[in-house]
N, C-alpha and C positions, 0 to 999 in steps of 0.2 A: 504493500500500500504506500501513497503519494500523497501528501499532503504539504500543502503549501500557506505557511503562515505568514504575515502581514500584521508587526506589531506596532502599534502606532503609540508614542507618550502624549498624553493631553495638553491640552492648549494653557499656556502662561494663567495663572490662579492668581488671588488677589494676595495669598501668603506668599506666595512666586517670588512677585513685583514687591512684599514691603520688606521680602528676605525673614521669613519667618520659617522654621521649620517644618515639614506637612508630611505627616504620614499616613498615620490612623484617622485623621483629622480633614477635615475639610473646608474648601473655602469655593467661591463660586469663581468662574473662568473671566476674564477681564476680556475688554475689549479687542484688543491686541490676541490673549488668549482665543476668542473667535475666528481671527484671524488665522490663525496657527494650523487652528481646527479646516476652516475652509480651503488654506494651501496645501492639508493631506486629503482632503476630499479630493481635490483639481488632480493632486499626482496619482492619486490612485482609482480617478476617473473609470480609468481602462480595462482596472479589473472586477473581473466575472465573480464576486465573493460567492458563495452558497451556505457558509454559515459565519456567522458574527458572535464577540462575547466581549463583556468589560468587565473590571473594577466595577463593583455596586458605589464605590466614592461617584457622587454625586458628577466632580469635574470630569472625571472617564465616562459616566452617563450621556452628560452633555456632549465631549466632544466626538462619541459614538453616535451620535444623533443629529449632528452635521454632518460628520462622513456618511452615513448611510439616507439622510436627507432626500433625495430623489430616488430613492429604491422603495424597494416594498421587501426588505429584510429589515428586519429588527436586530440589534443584540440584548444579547442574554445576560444581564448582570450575575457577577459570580465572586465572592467575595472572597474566595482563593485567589482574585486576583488583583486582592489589596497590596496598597502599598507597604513597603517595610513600618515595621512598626518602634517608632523611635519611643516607647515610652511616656513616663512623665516629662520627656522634654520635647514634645510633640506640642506646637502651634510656639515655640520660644523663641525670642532674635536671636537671627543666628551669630550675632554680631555680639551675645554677650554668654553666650555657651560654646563658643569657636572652641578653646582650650581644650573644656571635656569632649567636643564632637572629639577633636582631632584624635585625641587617645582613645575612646572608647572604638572610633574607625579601625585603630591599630587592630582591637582584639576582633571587631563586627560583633560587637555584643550591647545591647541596653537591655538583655533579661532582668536584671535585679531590678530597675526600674520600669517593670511590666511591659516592654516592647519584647521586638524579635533579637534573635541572636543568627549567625551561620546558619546553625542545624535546623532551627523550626522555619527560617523562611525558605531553606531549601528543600526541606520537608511539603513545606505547601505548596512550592512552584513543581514538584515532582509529581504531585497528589494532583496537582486542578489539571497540569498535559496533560497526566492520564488521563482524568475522568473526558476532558476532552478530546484527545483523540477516537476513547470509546464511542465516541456519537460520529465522530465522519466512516467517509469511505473514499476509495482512491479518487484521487484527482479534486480532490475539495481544495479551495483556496478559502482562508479562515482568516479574517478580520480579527483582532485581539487591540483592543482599548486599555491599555494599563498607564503604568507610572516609572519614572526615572531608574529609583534605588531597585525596585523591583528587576529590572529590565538588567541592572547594574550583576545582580544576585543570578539571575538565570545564566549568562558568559559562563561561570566554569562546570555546574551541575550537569547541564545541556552541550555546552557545545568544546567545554575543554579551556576555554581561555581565561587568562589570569586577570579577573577585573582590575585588581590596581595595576598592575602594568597598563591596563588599556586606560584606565582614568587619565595617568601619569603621560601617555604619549599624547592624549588628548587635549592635555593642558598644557602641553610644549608645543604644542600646534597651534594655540589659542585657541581649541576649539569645546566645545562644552561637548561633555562627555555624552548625554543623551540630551539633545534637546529637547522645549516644549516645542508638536507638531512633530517631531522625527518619527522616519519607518523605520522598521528593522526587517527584513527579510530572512526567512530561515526554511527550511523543511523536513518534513519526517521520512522519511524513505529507506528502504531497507531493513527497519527495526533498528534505523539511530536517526541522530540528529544533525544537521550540516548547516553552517551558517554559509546565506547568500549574499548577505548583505549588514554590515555592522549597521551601528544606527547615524541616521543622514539627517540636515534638513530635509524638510518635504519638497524643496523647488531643487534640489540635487541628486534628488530619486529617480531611479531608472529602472521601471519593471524588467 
């Protein structure tokens, strides 16, 4: 079986733009963030989707509902495919918790402060491709609505690659490691996973 994913991160949020931290947490998608939303609809015009899913967060809702906007496919909200879960430092400036981000980044843990760690969010991005792949069949192209850190987490469970190294070349590139509006391209074939495409802005996307 063939399956061909299409994961798009949400459009610019109002916690985005004040620089607040967002995980668990939600904020509505800004102007700009619509924007974002509409330049992945325009690049991914072309494609045939057959099944679609999001984040149950509110801004992945929305900006699943611009992308699919002139279709008659729906997505599925699925809360496996919530963002990382930062804890009691979920909705905080990031500008006065930088210090503890940056260590706690070292271990990928805020469990003692009721967020995710490594193991459980990669537990749950392992759990929802299951349960999702259980519902296609060959040759499905799959729309997927999620979020940055998420998207961050999936690189080496799935596909083998070293997220801090790729953050790290990303930022020596000046480039933002997932932006809001980015596709990521990947697929299921063979009984594994192969990336097609790291994650792009939307008007530098090439199906």
């Amino acid at each position: 079986m063939r399956v061909t994913f299409y994961y798009v991160r949400h459009g610019q949020t109002l916690f985005n733009k004040i620089r607040r931290l967002q995980g668990s947490c939600d904020s509505p998608l800004t102007e700009q963030g619509i924007r974002e939303a509409e330049k992945a609809a325009e690049a991914l015009r072309s494609v045939p989707f057959t099944r679609a899913y999001c984040s149950s967060s509110e801004r992945a809702v929305d900006t699943a509902a611009i992308i699919l906007k002139e279709r008659s496919l729906k997505a599925e909200p699925m809360k496996g495919l919530k963002e990382f879960d930062f804890g009691l430092m979920d909705g905080a400036l990031i500008e006065q918790v930088k210090p503890e981000m940056t260590e706690r980044r070292k271990k990928d843990s805020w469990k003692d402060i009721g967020g995710d760690d490594t193991e459980s969010i990669t537990n749950r991005i392992i759990r929802t491709f299951s349960e999702i792949l259980s519902e296609c069949k060959d040759g499905d192209r799959v729309l997927i609505v999620s979020h940055g850190s998420y998207c961050l987490h999936m690189l080496k469970p799935l596909f083998g690659i070293d997220p801090v190294k790729f953050r790290e070349e990303r930022s020596e590139n000046g480039a933002f490691p997932v932006p809001n509006g980015g596709i990521m391209k990947f697929e299921w074939a063979d009984g594994s996973w192969k990336m097609l495409e790291l994650p792009t802005e939307p008007e530098k996307f090439h199906d």
